[in-house]
KOLTOR-230855 format. One record per residue (C-alpha): x, y, z. Coordinates in nm, 3 decimals, m for minus. Each point is the difference from the previous one (the first is absolute). Layout:
X, Y, Z
...
END
This chain:
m6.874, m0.040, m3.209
m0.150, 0.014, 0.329
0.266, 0.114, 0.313
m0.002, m0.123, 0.359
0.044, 0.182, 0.214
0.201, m0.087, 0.403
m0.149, 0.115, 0.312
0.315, 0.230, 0.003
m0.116, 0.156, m0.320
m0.358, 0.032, 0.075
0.058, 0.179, 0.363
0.166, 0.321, 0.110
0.286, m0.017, 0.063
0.313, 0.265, 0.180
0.339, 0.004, m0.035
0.085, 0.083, 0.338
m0.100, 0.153, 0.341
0.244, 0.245, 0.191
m0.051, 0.154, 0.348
0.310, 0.299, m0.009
0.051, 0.231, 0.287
m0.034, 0.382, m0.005
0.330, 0.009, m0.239
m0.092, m0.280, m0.197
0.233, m0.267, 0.181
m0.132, m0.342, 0.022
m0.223, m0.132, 0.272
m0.169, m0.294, m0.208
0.029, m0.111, m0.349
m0.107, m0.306, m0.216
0.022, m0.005, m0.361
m0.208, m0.254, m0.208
0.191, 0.090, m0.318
0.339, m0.008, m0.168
0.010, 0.326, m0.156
0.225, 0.082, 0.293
0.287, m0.263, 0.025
0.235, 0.153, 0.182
m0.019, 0.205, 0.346
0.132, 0.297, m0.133
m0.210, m0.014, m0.233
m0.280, m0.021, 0.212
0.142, 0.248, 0.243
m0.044, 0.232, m0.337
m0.295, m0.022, m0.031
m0.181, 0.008, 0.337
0.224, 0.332, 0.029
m0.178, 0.137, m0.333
m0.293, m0.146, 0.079
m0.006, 0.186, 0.360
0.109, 0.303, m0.224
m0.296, 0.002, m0.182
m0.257, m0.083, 0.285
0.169, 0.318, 0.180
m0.110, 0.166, m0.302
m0.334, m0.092, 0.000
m0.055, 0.080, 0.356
m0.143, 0.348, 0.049
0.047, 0.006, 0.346
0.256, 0.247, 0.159
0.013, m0.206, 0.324
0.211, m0.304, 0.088
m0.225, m0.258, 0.026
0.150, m0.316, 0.287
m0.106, m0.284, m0.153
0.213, m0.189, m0.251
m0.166, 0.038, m0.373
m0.173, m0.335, m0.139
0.075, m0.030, m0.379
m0.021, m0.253, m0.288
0.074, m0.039, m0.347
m0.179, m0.202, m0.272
m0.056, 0.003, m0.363
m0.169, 0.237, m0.208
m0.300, m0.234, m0.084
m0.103, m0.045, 0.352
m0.271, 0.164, 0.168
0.080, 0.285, 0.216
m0.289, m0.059, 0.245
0.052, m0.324, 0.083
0.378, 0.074, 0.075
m0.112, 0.306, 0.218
m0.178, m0.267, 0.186
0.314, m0.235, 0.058
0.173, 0.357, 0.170
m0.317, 0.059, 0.188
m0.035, m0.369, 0.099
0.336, m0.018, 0.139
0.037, 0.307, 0.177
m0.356, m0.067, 0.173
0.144, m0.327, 0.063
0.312, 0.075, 0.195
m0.185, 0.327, 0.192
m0.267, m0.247, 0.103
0.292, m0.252, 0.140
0.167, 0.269, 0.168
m0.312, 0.182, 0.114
0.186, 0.306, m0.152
m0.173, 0.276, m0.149
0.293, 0.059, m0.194
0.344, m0.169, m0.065
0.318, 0.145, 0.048
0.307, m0.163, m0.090
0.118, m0.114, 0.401
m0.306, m0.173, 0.000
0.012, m0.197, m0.324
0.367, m0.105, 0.031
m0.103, m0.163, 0.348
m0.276, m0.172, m0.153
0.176, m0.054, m0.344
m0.078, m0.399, 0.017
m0.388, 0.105, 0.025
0.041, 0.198, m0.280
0.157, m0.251, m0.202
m0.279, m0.262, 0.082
m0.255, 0.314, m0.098
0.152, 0.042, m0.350
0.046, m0.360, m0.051
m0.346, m0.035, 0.069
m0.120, 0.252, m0.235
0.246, m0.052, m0.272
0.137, m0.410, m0.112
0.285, 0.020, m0.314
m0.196, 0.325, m0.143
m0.326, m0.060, 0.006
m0.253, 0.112, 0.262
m0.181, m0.223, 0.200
m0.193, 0.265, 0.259
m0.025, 0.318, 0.111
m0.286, 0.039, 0.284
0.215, 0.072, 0.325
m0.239, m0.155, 0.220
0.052, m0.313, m0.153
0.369, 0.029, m0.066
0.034, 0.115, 0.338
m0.162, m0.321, 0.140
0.221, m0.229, m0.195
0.301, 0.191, 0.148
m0.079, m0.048, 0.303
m0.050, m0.365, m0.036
0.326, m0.041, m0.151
0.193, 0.214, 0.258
m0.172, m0.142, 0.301
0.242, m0.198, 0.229
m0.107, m0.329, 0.103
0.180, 0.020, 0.320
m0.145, 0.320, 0.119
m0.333, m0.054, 0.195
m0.342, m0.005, m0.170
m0.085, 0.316, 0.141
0.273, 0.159, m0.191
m0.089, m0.165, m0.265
m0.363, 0.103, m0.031
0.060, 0.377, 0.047
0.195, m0.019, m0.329
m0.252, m0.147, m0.180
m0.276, 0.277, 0.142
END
C-alpha cells in the first residue's frame, strides 16, 4: 500500500519561533503547534527553554540582544532550522541597519518583526530564509502609501 504524502509532511517544519529578552521574557512569539494550549503552559516552556539555552551558552558576558530560538520535531533537519534563526535575525538587522538587536529596538519595531517571521514561517512550515529576500518583501509590505516615493525607495535599497 503505497502512502501520500502532504506538502506539510514532505517539508520541514517548526513548532515555534521565540525572540525572549536577557531573562527570558517575551519580546516575540508565534507557535505553529498545539503542543502548547495554554499560556502558562507556554510561558513554561519558553522559561525552560531559555534555561537550557543559558546552559548551552559558554559565554561569561551578557550578551544585549534578545536570543532567537525555535523548536521542532526530532525528525527535522537541524541545518535547515539553523537557517530559519539565521534568516530571521539577518533579516530584521538588515531592516534596522543594526549590527545587533537589543530588546528597545525590537519592541519598537515589533510589527516588522512580525511581518519577518510571518514571512519566513506560514502555519509551521518554512517558506524562506535568505534575508535579502525576506528583507525586500518586508519592506514592500510595511511601506506606506502615503509617505512620498522617496521614502519609499530608501526602504527598498
Amino acid at each position: 500500500m503505497s502512502r501520500f504524502f502532504s506538502s506539510r509532511d514532505s517539508c520541514p517544519a517548526i513548532k515555534n519561533i521565540l525572540i525572549l529578552d536577557s531573562e527570558g521574557k517575551r519580546v516575540a512569539v508565534k507557535y505553529y503547534s498545539d503542543e502548547w494550549p495554554t499560556n502558562s503552559s507556554r510561558l513554561a516552556f519558553e522559561k525552560s527553554l531559555f534555561t537550557k539555552s543559558l546552559k548551552s551558552n559558554a559565554r561569561d558576558e551578557v550578551c544585549p540582544r534578545p536570543p532567537f530560538l525555535c523548536n521542532w520535531g526530532d525528525e527535522e533537519n537541524e541545518l535547515i532550522l539553523v537557517s530559519v534563526l539565521q534568516g530571521l535575525y539577518d533579516t530584521i538587522a538588515l531592516l534596522l541597519r543594526a549590527t545587533f538587536i537589543d530588546k528597545r529596538e525590537a519592541l519598537e519595531n515589533l510589527d516588522l518583526i512580525f511581518l519577518c517571521i510571518d514571512e519566513i514561517v506560514d502555519q509551521g512550515m518554512i517558506l524562506e530564509t535568505d534575508a535579502n529576500v525576506l528583507a525586500g518583501k518586508v519592506a514592500i509590505q510595511s511601506m506606506d502609501v502615503s509617505s512620498p516615493l522617496s521614502e519609499q525607495m530608501t526602504l527598498l535599497f
